[in-house]
C-alpha positions in Angstrom: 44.8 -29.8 46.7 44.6 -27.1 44.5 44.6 -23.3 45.6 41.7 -21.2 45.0 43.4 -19.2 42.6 44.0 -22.2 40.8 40.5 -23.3 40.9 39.4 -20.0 39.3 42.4 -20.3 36.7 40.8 -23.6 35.7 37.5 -22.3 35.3 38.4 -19.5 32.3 40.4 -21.5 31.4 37.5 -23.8 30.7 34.9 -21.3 29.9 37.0 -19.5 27.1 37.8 -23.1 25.5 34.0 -23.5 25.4 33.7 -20.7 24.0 36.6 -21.1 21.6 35.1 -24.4 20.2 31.8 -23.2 20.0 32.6 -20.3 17.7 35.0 -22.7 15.7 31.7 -25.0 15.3 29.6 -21.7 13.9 32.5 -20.2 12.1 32.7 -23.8 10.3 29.0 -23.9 9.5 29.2 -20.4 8.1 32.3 -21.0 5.9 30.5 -24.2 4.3 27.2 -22.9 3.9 27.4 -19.2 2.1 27.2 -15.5 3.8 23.9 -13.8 4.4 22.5 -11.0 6.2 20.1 -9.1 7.0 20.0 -5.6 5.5 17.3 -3.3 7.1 18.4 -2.2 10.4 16.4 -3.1 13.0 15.5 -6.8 11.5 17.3 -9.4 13.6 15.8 -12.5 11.3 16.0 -12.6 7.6 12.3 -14.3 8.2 10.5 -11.4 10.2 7.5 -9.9 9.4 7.9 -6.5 7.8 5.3 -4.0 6.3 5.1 -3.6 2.2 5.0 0.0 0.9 1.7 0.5 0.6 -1.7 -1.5 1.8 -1.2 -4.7 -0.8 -4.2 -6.8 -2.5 -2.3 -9.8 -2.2 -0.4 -11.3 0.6 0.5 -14.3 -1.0 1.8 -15.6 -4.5 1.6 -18.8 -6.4 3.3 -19.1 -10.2 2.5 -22.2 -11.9 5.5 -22.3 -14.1 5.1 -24.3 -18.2 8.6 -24.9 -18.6 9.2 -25.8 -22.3 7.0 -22.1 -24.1 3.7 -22.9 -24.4 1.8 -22.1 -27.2 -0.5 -18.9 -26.8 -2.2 -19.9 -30.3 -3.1 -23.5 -28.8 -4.2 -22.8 -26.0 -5.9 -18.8 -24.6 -5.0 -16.5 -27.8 -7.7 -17.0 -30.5 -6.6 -16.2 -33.9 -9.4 -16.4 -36.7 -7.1 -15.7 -39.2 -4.7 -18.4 -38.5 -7.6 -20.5 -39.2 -8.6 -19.0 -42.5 -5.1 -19.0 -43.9 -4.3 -22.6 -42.7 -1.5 -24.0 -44.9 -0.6 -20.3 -46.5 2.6 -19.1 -46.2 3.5 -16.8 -43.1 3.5 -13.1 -44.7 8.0 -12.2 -45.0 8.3 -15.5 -43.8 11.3 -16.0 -45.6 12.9 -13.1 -43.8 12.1 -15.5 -40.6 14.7 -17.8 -39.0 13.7 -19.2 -35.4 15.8 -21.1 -33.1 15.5 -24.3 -35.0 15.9 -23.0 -38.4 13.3 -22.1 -41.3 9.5 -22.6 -40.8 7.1 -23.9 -43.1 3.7 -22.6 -44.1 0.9 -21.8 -41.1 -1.1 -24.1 -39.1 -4.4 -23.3 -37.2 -4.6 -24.0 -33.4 -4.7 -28.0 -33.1 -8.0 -27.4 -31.1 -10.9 -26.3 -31.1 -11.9 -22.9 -29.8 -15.2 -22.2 -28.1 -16.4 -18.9 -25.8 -16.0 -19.7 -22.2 -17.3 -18.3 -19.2 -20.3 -15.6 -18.7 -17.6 -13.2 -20.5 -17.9 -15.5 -23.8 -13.3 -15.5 -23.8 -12.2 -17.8 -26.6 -10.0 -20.3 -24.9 -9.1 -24.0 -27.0 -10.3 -27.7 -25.8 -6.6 -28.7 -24.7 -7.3 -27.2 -21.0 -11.1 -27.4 -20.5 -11.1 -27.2 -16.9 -9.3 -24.4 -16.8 -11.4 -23.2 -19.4 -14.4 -23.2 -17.2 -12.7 -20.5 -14.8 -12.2 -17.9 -18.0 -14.6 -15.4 -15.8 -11.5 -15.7 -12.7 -9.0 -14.6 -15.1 -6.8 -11.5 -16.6 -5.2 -12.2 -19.7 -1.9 -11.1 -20.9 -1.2 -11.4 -24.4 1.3 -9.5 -25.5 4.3 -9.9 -23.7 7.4 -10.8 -25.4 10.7 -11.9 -23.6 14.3 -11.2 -24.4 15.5 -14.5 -25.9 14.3 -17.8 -27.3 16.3 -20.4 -25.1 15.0 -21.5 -22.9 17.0 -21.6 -19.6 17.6 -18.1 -20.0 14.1 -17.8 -21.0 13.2 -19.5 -17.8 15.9 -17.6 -16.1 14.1 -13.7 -17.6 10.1 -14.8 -16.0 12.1 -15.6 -12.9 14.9 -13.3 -12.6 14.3 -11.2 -15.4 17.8 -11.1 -16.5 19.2 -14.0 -19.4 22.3 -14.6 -17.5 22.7 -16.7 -14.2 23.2 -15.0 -10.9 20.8 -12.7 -10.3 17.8 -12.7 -7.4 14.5 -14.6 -8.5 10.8 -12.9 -7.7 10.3 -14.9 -5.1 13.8 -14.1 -3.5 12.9 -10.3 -4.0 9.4 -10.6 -2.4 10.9 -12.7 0.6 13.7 -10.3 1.4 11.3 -7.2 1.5 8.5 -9.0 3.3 9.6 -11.4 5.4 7.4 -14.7 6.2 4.3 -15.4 7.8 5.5 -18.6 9.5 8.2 -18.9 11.7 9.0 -22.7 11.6 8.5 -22.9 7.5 10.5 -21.2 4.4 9.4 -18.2 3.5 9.7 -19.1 -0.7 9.1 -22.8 -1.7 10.0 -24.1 -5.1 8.1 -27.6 -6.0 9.9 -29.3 -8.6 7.6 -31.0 -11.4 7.4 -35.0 -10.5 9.3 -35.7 -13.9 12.6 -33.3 -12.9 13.7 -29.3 -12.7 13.2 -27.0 -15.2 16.1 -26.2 -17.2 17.5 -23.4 -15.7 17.3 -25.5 -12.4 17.8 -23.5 -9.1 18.5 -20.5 -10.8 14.9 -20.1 -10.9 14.5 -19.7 -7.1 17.9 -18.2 -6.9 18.7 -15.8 -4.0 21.9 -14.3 -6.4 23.3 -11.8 -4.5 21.0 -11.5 -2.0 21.8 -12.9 1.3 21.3 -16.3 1.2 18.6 -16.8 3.5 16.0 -15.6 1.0 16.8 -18.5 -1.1 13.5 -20.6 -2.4 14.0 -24.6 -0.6 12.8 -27.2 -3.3 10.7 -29.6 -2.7 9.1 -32.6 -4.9 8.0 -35.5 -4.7 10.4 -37.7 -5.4 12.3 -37.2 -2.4 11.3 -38.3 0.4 10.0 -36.0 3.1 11.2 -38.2 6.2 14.7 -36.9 5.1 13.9 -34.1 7.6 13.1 -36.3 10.5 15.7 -36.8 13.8 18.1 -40.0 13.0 17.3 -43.2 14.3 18.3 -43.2 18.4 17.7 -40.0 18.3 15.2 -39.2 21.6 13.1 -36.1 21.5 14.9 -35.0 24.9 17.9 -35.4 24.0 17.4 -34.0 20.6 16.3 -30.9 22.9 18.8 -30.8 25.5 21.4 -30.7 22.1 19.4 -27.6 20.7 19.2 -25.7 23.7 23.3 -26.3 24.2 23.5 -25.3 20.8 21.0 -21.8 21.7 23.3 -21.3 24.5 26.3 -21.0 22.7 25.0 -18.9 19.8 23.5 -16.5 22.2 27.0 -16.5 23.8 28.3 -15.6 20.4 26.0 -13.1 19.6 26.4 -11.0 23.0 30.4 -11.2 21.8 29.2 -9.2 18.6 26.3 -6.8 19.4 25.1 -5.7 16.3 26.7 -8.2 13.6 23.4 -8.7 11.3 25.1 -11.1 9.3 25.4 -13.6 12.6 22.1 -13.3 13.6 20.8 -13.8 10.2 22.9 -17.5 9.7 22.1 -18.5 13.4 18.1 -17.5 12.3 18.4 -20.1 8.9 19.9 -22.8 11.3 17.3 -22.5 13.7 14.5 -22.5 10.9 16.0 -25.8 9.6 15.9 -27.6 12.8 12.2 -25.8 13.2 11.4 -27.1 9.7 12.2 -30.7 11.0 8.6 -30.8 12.5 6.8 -28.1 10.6 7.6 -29.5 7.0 6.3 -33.5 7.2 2.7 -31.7 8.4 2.7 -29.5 6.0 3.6 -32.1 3.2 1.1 -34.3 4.3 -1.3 -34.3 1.4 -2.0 -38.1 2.2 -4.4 -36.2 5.3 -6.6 -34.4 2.5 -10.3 -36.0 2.4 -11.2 -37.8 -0.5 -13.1 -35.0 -2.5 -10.2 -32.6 -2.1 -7.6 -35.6 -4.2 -10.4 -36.2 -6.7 -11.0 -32.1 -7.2 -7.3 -32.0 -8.1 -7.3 -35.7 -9.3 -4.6 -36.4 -7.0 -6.1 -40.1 -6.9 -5.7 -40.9 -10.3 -3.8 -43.9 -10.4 -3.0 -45.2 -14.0 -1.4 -41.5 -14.4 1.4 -41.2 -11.5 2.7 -37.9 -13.6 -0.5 -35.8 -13.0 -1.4 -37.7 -9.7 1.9 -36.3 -8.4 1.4 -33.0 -10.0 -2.0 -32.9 -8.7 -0.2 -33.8 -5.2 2.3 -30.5 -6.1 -0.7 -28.4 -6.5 -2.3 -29.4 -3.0 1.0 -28.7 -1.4 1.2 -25.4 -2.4 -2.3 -24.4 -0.9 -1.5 -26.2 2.3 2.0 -24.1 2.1 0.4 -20.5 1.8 -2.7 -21.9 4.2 0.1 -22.1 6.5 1.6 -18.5 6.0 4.7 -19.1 3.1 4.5 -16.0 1.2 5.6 -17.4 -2.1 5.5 -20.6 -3.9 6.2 -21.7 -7.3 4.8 -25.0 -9.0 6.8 -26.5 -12.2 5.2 -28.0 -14.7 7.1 -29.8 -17.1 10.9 -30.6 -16.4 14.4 -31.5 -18.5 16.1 -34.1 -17.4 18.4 -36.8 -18.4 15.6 -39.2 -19.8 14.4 -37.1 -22.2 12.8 -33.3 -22.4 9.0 -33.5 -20.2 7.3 -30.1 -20.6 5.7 -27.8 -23.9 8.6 -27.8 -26.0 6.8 -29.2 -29.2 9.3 -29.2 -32.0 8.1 -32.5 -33.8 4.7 -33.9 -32.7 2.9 -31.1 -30.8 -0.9 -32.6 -30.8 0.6 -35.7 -29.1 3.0 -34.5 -27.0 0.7 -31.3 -25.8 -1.9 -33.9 -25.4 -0.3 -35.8 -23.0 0.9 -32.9 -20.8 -2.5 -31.2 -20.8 -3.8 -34.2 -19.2 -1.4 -33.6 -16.6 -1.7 -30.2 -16.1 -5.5 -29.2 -16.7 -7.4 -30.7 -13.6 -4.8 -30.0 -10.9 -4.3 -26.6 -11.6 -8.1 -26.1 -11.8 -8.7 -27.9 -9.1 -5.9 -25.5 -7.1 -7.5 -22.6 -7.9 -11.3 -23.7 -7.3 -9.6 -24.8 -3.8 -8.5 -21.3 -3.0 -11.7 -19.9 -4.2 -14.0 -22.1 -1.6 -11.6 -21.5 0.9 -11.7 -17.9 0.8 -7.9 -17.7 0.2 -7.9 -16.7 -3.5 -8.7 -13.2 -2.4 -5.6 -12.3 -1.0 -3.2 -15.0 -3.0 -2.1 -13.6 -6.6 -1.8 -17.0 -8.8 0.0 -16.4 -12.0 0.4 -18.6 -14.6 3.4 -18.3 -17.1 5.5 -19.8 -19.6 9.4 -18.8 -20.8 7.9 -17.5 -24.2 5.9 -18.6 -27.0 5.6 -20.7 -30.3 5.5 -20.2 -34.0 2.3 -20.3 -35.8 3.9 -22.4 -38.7 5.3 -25.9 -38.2 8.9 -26.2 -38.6 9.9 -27.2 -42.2 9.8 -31.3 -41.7 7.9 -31.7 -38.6 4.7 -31.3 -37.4 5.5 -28.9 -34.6 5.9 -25.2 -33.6 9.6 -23.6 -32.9 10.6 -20.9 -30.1 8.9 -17.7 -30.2 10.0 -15.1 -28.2 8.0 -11.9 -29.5 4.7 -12.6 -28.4 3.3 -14.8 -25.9 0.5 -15.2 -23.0 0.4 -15.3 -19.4 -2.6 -15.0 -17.1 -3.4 -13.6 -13.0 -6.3 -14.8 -11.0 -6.9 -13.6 -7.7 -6.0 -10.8 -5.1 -6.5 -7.5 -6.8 -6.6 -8.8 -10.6 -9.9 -7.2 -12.6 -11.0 -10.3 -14.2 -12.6 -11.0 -16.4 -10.0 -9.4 -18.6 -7.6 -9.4 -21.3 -4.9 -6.6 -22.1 -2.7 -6.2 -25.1 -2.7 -8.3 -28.4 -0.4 -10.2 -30.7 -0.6 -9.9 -34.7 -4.1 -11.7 -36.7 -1.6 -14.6 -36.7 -0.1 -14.8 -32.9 3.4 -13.8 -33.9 4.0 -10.7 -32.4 3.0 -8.3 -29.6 1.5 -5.5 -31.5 -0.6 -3.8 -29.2 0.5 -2.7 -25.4 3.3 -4.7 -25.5 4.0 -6.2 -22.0 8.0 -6.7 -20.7 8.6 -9.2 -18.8 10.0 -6.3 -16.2 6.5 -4.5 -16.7 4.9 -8.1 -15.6 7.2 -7.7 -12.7 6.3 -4.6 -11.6 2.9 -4.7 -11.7 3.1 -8.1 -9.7 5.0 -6.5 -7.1 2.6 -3.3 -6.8 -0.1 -6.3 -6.2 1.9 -7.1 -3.0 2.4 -3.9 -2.3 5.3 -3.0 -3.1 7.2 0.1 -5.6 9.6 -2.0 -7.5 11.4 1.2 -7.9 12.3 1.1 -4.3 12.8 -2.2 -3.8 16.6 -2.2 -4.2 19.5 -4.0 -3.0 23.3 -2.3 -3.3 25.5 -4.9 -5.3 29.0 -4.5 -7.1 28.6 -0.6 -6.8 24.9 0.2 -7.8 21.6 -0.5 -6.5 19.9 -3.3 -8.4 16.2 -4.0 -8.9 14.6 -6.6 -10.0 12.7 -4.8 -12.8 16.8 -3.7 -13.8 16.2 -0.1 -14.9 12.5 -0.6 -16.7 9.2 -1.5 -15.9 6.3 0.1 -15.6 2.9 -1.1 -13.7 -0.1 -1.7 -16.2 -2.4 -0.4 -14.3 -5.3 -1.6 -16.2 -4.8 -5.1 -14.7 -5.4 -4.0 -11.5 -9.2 -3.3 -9.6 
């Protein structure tokens, strides 16, 4: 029989090999998974709530994303005359050579302009739902981006840097304000039903960051369940396992009082295994009454594409209904079947045809949603594209090439003065020519509608403090009530 000082031997012995394999378990987790942490002192979760600047207008975002540059003379930036110099040469055209080459001689918007709204806004036929809602919206037609590719076009409205690496918007807005919802993501990226956008992840990118700030993608083509317990899994043993689990990371943590970085990778694990339950409700869009799918036409069956777009658009109001502070929407994708999105190089009245379908309702139906709802006041929806088009046809085709010098964008909601449209490209839609918008001035004043001074939203990095307006930016304050 063993002595008592045995007995109490065997017990540390025990207890420190519990806690031995237990911190071999987190270590492992944390080597396979990244580093993150949590910056402001005083924040023990990367998902607290914490207080903007300065009272915001918004509390919540939405970006519908057009991957592929739509074009602003097509669709919201009317242009008489384009239309009266149809066929004419492009004035110093032949000084012009755009991403595919040399154009060819002008060509007037493919459809049909006509005033819109109580505020008479010219807006085309392609979209004429969204059309309807020209009084809820604040034009921006002049900005111009710094390339004409477009992954690092995509890369510059999300990051606003070309290159890779860097933190998107909704990375930035997450790690200064936190989430509104325990048990769900704070940023959501919803992947177009087609594929990603061509810059992929690097458009909800936490760069260098901590890694908990990090948008989750979600689409619709895969499947939800994923999240759910495995098979033979029982809801109290699946319990008893987490609170084992609890026990040993609060173990950990009381080893290491006051290591951020710990408490903000135990956080993300325990919002995954929160998100297990939280994420199939949320995603439900099956549970929406029937007026709801047909506002968005999420019940349009001989076109899966914009039924599952329209399906994309209804998950992101349930997301913010349910306190995720930013969301982005793709429409349009690259993937290995083929390019699905605006980029009309050869047949642009068919092919923008064909995606208008599948964006126009859904993204009219989102934001008529958020208006009965009472939500659109404080969610800022912004709709944006990587650049724009040409207003020639390429020499040989009948479609527009990559223009990055001028291009539109528009804001509904939360603190936007609508209706409203600021700055202007050329009479032809080439070029920003007056108030010229940067994508980092779009930034900034986005970030001021959330309530925050982009100038001091900062993060130290490689030996300086980065922003995500870089070192520009300014906030046009004429877009803001």
């Amino acid at each position: 029989m063993p002595s008592q000082h045995q007995t109490k031997m065997r017990r540390e012995f025990l207890g420190r090999t519990f806690d031995g394999l237990s911190s071999i378990a987190l270590l492992s987790l944390l080597e396979s998974s990244g580093r993150t942490a949590v910056s402001n002192p005083g924040i023990t979760s990367p998902h607290q709530s914490r207080p903007a600047h300065f009272p915001p207008r918004a509390d919540n975002v939405i970006v519908v994303f057009c991957c592929g540059a739509l074009s602003q003379m097509d669709t919201f930036d009317f242009k008489p005359e384009l239309i009266k110099r149809d066929g004419q040469p492009l004035p110093n055209s032949q000084q012009i050579v755009s991403f595919q080459g040399r154009n060819g001689n002008l060509v007037r918007p493919l459809w049909k302009f006509r005033p819109r709204g109580s505020c008479g806004k010219m807006i085309s036929d392609l979209t004429p739902q969204l059309a309807e809602l020209a009084d809820d919206f604040c034009f921006v037609h002049s900005l111009h981006s710094k390339t004409n590719t477009h992954g690092p076009g995509e890369s510059v409205m999300s990051t606003g840097f070309t290159a890779e690496g860097f933190p998107s918007m909704g990375a930035w807005v997450t790690f200064a304000l936190g989430s509104e919802n325990e048990n769900l993501p704070a940023f959501v990226a919803i992947e177009d039903p087609r594929g990603i956008p061509q810059a992929g992840p690097a458009n909800w990118s936490a760069g260098f960051l901590p890694a908990a700030y990090q948008g989750t993608p979600l689409n619709s083509r895969k499947p939800v369940q994923n999240l759910l317990s495995p098979n033979g899994t029982s809801p109290a043993g699946e319990k008893l396992a987490r609170e084992a689990l609890g026990f040993m990371n609060k173990r950990h943590l009381d080893k290491n009082p006051g290591d951020m970085e710990l408490q903000a990778r135990i956080a993300s694990y325990e919002l995954a295994a929160r998100m297990q339950l939280s994420i199939p409700e949320a995603a439900a869009v099956e549970s929406e009454p029937a007026h709801i799918l047909r506002l968005y036409g999420a019940d349009q069956q001989e076109n899966p594409f914009k039924a599952g777009f329209a399906r994309n658009c209804i998950l992101a109001r349930r997301l913010i209904e349910r306190g995720v502070r930013f969301v982005q929407v793709f429409n349009g994708a690259f993937s290995s079947g083929g390019s699905f999105n605006w980029d009309a190089h050869n047949y642009i009245q068919s092919q923008y045809t064909a995606h208008a379908e599948i964006l126009d309702q859904p993204v009219a139906g989102l934001i008529r949603d958020l208006k009965q709802r009472g939500m659109l006041e404080r969610t800022l929806l912004v709709f944006c594209t990587e650049f724009g088009r040409m207003p020639t046809f390429q020499k040989g085709t009948q479609g527009r090439d990559h223009n990055p010098f001028g291009f539109t964008c528009f804001l509904a909601g939360a603190g936007v003065r609508a209706p409203y449209s600021f700055g202007a490209t050329d009479e032809f839609g080439y070029k920003a020519v007056e108030q010229p918008v940067t994508v980092h001035d779009f930034h900034a004043t986005l970030l001021h509608l959330l309530g925050l001074d982009h100038e001091r939203l900062t993060f130290y990095h490689n030996g300086i403090q980065r922003r995500l307006t870089d070192v520009h930016g300014h906030v046009i304050d004429s877009l803001v009530h």
